[in-house]
N, C-alpha and C positions, 0 to 999 in steps of 0.2 A: 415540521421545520427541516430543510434541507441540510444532509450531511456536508460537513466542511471536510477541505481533503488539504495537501501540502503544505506548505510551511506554515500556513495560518494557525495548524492544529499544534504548533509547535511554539506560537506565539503566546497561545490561549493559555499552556502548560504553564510557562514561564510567568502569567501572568494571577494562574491561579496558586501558582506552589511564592509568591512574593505578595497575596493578597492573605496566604493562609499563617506566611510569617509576622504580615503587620496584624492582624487580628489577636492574633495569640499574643505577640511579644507588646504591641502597642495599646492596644485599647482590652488587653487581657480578658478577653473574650475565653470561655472555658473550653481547649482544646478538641472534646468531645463534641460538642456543636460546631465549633468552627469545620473539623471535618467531614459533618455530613453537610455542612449547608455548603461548604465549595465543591464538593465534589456534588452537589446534585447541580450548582451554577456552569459547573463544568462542565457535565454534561448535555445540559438544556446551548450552549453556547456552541460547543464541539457538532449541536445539528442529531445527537444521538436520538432515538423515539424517546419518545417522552414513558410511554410505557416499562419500558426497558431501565430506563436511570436507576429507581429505584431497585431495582432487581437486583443490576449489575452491582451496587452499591452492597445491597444485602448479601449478595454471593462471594462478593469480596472481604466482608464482614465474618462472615458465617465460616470461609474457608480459613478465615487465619486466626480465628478463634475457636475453631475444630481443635487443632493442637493445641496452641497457645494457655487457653482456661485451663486446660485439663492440667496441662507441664506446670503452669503457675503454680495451681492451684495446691496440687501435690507438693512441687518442690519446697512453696512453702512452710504448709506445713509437717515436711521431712526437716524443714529450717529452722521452725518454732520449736519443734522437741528438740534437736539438737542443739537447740538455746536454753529450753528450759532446764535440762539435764545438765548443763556445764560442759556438754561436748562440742558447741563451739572455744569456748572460754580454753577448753584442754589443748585444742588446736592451736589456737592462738599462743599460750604461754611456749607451746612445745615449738614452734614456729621459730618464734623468737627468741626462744634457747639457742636453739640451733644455729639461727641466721644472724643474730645478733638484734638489735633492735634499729641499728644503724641500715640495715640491709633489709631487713623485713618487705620492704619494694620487690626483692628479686625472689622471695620467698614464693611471692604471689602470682608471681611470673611461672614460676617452675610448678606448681601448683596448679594452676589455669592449663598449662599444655598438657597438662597429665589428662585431666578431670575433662577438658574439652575434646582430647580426640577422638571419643566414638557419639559424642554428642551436641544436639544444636546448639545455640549461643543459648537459646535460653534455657537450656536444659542445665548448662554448664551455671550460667551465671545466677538462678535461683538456687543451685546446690551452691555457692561458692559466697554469695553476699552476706550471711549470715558471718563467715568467718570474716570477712573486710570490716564489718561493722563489730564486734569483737577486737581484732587487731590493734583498728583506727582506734576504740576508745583504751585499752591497754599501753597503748605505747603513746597515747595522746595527740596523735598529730593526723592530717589533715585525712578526709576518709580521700581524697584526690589521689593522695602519696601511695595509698593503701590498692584504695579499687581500681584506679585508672590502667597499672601493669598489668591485674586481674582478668579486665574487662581486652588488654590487649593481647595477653595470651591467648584467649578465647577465641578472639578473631583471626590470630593468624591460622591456629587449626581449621577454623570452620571454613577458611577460605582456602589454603590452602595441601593442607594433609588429610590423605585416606589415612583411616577409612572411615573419615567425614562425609555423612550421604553428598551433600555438594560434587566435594572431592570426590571419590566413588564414579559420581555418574558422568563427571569429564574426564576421566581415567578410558571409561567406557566409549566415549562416544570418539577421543580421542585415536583408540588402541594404544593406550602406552603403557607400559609395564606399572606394574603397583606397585612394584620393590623399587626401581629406580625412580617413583614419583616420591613415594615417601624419600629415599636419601637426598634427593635433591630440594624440596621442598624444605627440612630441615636447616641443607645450607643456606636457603634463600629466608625461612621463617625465623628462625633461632636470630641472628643481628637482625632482623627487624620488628621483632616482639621487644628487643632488647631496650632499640633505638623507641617504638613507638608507645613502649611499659614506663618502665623505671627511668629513662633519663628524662626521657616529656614530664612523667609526674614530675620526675625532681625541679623541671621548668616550670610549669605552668603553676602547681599547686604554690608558688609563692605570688600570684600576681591575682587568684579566686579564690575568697573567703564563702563555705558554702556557713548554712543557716545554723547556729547554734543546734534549735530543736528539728530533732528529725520523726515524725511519728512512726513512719516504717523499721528505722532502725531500733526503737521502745521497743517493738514486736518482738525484734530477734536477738536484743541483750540482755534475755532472762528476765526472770521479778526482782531476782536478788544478787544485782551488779552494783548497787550501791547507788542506786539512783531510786531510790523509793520514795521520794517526793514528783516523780514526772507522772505524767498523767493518764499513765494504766491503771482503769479500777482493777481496786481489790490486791493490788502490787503489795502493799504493808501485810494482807492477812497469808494472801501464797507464799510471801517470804516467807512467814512465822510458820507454817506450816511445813515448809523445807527446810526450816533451819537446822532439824536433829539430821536430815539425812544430804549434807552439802557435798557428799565428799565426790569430785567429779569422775566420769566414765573414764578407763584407762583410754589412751592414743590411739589403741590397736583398735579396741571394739569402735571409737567413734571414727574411726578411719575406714572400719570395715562398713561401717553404716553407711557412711558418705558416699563410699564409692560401690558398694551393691549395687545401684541402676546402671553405674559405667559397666563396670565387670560384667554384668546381665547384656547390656546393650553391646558389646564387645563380642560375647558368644555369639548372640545373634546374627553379627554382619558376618560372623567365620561360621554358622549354621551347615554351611554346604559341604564347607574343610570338615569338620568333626561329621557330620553322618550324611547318610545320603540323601538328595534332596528328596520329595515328596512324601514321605515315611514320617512316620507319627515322632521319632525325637525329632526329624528334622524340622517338623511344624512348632513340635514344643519347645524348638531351642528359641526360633523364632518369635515367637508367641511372646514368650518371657522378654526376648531381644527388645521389642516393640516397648519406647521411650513411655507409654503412657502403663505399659504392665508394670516394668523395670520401675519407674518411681512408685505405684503404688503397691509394690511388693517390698522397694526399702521402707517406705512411708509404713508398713503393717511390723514390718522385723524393729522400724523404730520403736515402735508401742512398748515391747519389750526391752530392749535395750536400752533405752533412753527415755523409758518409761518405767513400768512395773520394776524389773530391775533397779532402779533408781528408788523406789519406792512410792510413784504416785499410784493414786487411786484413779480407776476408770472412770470416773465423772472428772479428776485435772483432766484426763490427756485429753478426753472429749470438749474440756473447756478451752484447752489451748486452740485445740483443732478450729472452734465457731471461732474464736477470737484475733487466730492471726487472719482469714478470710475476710476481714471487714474491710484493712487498709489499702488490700489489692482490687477492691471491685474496681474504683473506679483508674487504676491503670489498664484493666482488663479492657473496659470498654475503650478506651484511647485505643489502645495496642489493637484493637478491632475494628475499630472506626478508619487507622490509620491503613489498613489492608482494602477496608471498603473505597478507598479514596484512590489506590492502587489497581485495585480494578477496573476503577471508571477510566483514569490512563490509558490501560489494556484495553479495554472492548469499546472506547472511543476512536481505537485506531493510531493515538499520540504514542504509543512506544513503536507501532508499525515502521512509523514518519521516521523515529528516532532510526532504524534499523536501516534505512533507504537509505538516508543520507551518511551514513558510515559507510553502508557498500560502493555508495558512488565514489568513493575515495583509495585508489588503489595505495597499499600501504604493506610493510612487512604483516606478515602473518601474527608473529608478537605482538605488534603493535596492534593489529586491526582486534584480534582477540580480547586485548586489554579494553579498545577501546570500547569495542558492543558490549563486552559488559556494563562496562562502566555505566553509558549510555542508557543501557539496562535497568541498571540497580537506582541513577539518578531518579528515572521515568516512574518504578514501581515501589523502589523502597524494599525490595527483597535481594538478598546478597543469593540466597538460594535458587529463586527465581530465572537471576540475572547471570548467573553461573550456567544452567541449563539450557538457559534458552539462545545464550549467546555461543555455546558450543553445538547446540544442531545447527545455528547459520556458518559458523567459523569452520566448522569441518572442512563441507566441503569445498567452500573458498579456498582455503590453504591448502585441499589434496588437489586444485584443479589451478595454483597459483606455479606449481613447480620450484618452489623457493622450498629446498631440503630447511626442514626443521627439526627436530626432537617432538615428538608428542609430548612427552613429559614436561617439556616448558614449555608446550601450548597451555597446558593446563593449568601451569603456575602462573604465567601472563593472564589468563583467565579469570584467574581466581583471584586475584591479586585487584583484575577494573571492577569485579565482583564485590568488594569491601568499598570503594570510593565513596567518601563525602555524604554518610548517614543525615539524613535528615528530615523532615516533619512526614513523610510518608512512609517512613519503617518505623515497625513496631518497638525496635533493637533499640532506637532514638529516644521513647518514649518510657519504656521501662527503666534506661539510664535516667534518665530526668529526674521522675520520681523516685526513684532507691535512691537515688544520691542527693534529692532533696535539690535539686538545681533551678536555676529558672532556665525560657528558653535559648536565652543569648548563651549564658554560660554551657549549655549541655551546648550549640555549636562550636564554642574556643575551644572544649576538653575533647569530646566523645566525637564529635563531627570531625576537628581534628587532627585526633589520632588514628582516625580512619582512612583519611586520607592521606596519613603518614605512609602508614602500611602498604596501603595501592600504589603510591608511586616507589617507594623502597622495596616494594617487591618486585617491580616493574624495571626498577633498574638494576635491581642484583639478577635478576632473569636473564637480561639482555648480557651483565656480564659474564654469565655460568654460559650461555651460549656461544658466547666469544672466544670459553678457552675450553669448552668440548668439540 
């Protein structure tokens, strides 16, 4: 079959990412199938070899479930012991001491930018959901009010602040200083985590009732939250076995627990600041730095802490361990399917098209930045991706446009079309869906969004910090 070239390939896009909506959303077609059968239809249409399709499909699969499995998998169950131990529960009462229970929204906000800025979204958001599901059922209101500020913290780091790898490598490709990308970055993130966290929840979450029963969130509210009639086996006998030893893990230790992979991951990226590159602590800072060591080194410190300490036996934590695994397979394979489908885009040459017709458009530097991302992130579904790849073509446009600009707001304009309008081919889409138990309509009014809240609120405080620098 003969390859298809210009705007056709861009019709085809439009036409498979609105056949992959009505499948899912209308004739509720199981998300997992619907992504490989459009993107193999995609491809066989786009003219790619037939040979090929599958591959590309697979390598796309394969690459984004290299991370992904492993971060899930871990941060889980780094999740499930901090559930079973009472050190989400601890987090949460002390939260809410704190913040009051009226504010507990902004709690989650402040918490997210902490916990997310040396890691991916989902690094951040599988350590973090456990306490939204905690919170939500403590202070009894919507997990929307709870997770949704959570999940917007998370995003404005990953998009915008080093030393978020994203962030990082348009710093780099940039040259803009680190120290003023972080303070400016701030004043553009801080009022738009605010505006796209806690005031959206406080909108939206009156107008979205999500589903009474959540199964995932069963996982990570303990056995013995008071809900020992839902439908965890064996919940009445692990209560009665916990009962003589309830008393929950102090703040400090389940805070130290929590944020061990950040802290670890945090050395890591300063590896080079603390000793010298190529030299054995400098491999071993790194080593440890690396997202998949960092959670399975707090995931083993948990054992202890939030384990034996606590007083379970080696056969609980090992039961916790098989047990919270079951309810994540099959977001795994979504979250993987949806990367294979991201591929076929890419190596079909429809994100190429998408990149053409942005350059044939002369525009401020700002703008054009925002806009290839965007373009980017719509086409593949990767904020990471679309951050990267639209700063090797933006460079040199803007060093060869002679429009003086700040590097530093290149990068936030960047990072900023980098978050746009999440949806059925990011993975980021699909893990919201399921943790919050949503259908597909609802995860676009909430999580799609608020994402799009972001990208253009940061796109406009950008253009204003550039106005009065």
């Amino acid at each position: 079959m003969e390859a298809v070239h210009g705007s056709m390939l861009l019709v085809y896009a439009v036409i498979a990412i609105a056949l992959l909506i009505l499948l899912i959303t209308r004739y509720k077609v199981y998300p997992f199938l619907v992504l490989i059968m459009v993107s193999l239809l995609l491809g066989l249409v786009a003219g790619m070899p037939m040979a090929t399709i599958v591959k590309s499909f697979e390598t796309g699969n394969g690459n984004t479930l290299g991370h992904i499995a492993v971060v899930v998998g871990l941060g889980t169950m780094l999740g499930k012991m901090m559930a079973e131990s009472g050190g989400a529960e601890r987090i949460a009462t002390t939260l809410i001491h704190f913040f009051g229970e009226k504010n507990i929204h902004w709690a989650m906000m402040v918490v997210a930018i902490i916990v997310g800025l040396p890691v991916f979204f989902e690094v951040g958001f599988v350590l973090l959901i456990p306490i939204a599901f905690n919170v939500a059922k403590r202070t009894n209101k919507s997990l929307l009010l709870v997770g949704l500020p959570m999940v917007a913290g998370l995003s404005v780091v990953h998009g915008l602040l080093p030393p978020h790898p994203a962030a990082m490598l348009a710093v780099q490709a940039y040259h803009a200083d680190i120290g003023r990308t972080i303070a400016y970055g701030l004043i553009v993130g801080v009022p738009t985590a605010i505006v796209a966290g806690p005031l959206f929840a406080l909108l939206i979450s009156r107008y979205i009732t999500l589903p009474k029963e959540n199964a995932l969130a069963a996982q990570f509210l303990g056995s013995a939250d008071g809900n020992g009639n839902d439908a965890k086996n064996g919940a009445a006998s692990n209560a009665a076995s916990k009962a003589p030893k309830r008393e929950l893990p102090s703040f400090g230790i389940t805070l130290f627990t929590i944020l061990l992979p950040v802290i670890l991951m945090l050395i890591g990226s300063w590896a080079d600041l603390i000793s010298t590159p190529k030299t054995l602590p400098n491999d071993l800072l790194r080593f440890f730095g690396n997202s998949d060591v960092a959670l399975l080194t707090a995931v083993l410190v948990s054992f202890w802490t939030f384990g034996a300490s606590r007083g379970f036996t080696r056969e609980q934590i090992q039961k916790f361990c098989g047990d919270c695994l079951a309810p994540i397979a099959g977001i795994t394979l979504i979250v993987g399917a949806g990367g294979g489908f991201g591929r076929v885009l890419l190596d079909s040459g429809i994100s190429k098209e998408i990149v053409n017709v942005a350059t044939a458009a002369h525009m401020s530097p700002l703008l054009f930045g925002w806009l290839v991302a965007a373009l980017i992130r719509l086409a593949t579904g990767s904020a990471t991706v679309a951050m990267t790849t639209a700063c090797g073509i933006v460079a040199p446009i803007a060093a060869a446009s002679g429009v003086q600009v700040k590097p530093e707001l290149l990068v936030l304009a960047t990072g900023s079309g980098s978050l746009i309008f999440s949806h059925v081919n990011d993975g980021g889409f699909w893990l919201i869906k399921e943790y919050f138990g949503m259908t597909v309509g609802q995860t676009f009014k909430t999580w799609s969004l608020l994402e799009t809240i972001i990208s253009l609120m940061g796109l406009g405080l950008t253009f204003a910090l550039a106005a009065v620098l």
